[in-house]
C-alpha positions, 0 to 999 in steps of 0.5 A: 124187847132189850136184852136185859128183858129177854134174859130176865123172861128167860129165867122166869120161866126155868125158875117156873118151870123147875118148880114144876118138876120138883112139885111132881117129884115131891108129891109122888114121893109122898105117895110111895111111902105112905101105907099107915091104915086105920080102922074102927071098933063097935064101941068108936074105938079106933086103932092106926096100924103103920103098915098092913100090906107086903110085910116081911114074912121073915119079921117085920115091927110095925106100930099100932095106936089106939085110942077111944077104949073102955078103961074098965076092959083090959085088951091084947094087941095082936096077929091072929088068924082071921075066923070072921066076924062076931069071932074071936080071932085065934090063935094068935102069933106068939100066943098067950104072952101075957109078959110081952116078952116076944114083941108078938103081943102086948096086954094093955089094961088099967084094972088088971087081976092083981097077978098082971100088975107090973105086966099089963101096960095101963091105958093111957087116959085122954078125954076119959077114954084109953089110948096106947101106943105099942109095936109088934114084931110081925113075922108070916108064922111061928110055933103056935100059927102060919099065917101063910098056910091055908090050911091053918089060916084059910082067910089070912091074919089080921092085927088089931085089938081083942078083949084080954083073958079076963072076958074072951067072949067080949067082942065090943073090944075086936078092931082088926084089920086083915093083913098080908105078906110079901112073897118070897121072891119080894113081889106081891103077896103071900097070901093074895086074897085070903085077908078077906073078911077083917072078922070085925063085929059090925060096927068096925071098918074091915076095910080100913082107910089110910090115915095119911091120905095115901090108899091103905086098903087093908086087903089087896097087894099093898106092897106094890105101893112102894115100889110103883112110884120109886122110878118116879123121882130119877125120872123127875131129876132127868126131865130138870136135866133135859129142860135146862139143857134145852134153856142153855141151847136156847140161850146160846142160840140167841146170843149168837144171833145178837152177835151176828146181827147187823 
């Protein structure tokens, strides 16, 4: 093989070899920062909720989107503590704020009582069903809850949907997911298993499914999601370091022989 021949195999193979590397780099990364998850109501209703798992417990926004509701019933985006299925969850963080002011809730209806009309968010109409778009300021507790406190919220808090004030014993409108927090130390959570049961009627995903195609289980540590694959891009671009180190002493050592051959 000439010369020319064997510097062109050799820089096939780091090319290939390169993309290998950043290949695994990109797609671990990916993963790291993946934690959307998503669950589905009685009525096919369904929201996607951008984070479950390991919130600040200080606060934190998250970004709820829904979509397949009933126009004609008015709904709150909520925190509230988890009392099981077939129940209404309460009480919720921020408590009855029908004025959105606090960030904790949000009250979307398109027919609401003449007295919510400028407060309530319509629904916005795709297909003849509602969707909507809203964020929440999430913390672990406040003056009405302590998500935290298992006195006060034995079964932990979820996020979701629930029928607004005009018709609280409707449950076709409950798409929850259980949520958890952070620790004060920043690992693991606050409030370990106490997600538990979603308090979905049946119909509803209490464990929901990651909408990014990343693991998004509502109950469990997900914070841990984040911070297992950070060393993982630095270890990467240390192996590219190692392998092109290799291709140069590879390299040098056969010019040498070239050069010392008879």
């Amino acid at each position: 093989m000439s010369n020319v021949s064997r510097r062109r195999s050799r820089r096939r193979r780091l090319a290939t070899a390169l993309g290998v590397v950043l290949a695994t780099g990109g797609s671990l990364s990916l993963v790291e920062t993946a934690a959307a998850a998503s669950a589905t109501g009685p009525e096919g209703q369904t929201i996607t909720v951008s984070k479950v798992d390991g919130l600040d417990p200080a606060g934190e926004t998250i970004t709820i989107h829904g979509e397949g509701y009933d126009l004609t019933k008015g709904i709150y985006v909520v925190v509230c503590v988890n009392t099981g299925a077939g129940q209404q969850p309460t009480p919720c963080l921020g408590g009855a704020d029908m004025e959105g002011g606090g960030g904790s809730s949000a009250w979307i209806s398109s027919n609401p009582p003449s007295y919510g009309e400028g407060l309530a968010t319509p629904f916005e109409e795709v297909g003849g069903k509602g969707s909507f778009d809203v964020q929440l300021s999430v913390a672990g507790s406040d003056e009405f809850t302590d998500c935290l406190d298992p006195a006060q919220a034995p079964d932990g808090c979820v996020v979701g949907t629930r029928a607004d004030h005009t018709r609280t014993a409707d449950r076709s409108a409950d798409v929850l997911i259980p949520i958890t927090f952070a620790s004060a130390g920043g690992s693991g959570d606050a409030n370990g298993d106490a997600s538990g049961d979603a308090g979905t009627e049946s119909g509803s995903t209490p464990s929901p499914t990651s909408t990014t195609g990343a693991a998004g289980a509502a109950a469990g540590g997900g914070s841990d999601l984040a911070e297992t694959g950070a060393p993982i891009v630095p270890a990467a671009l240390a192996g590219l370091a190692l392998l092109g180190g290799g291709v140069v002493a590879v390299a040098a050592r056969r010019r040498s022989e070239e050069t010392n051959r008879p």
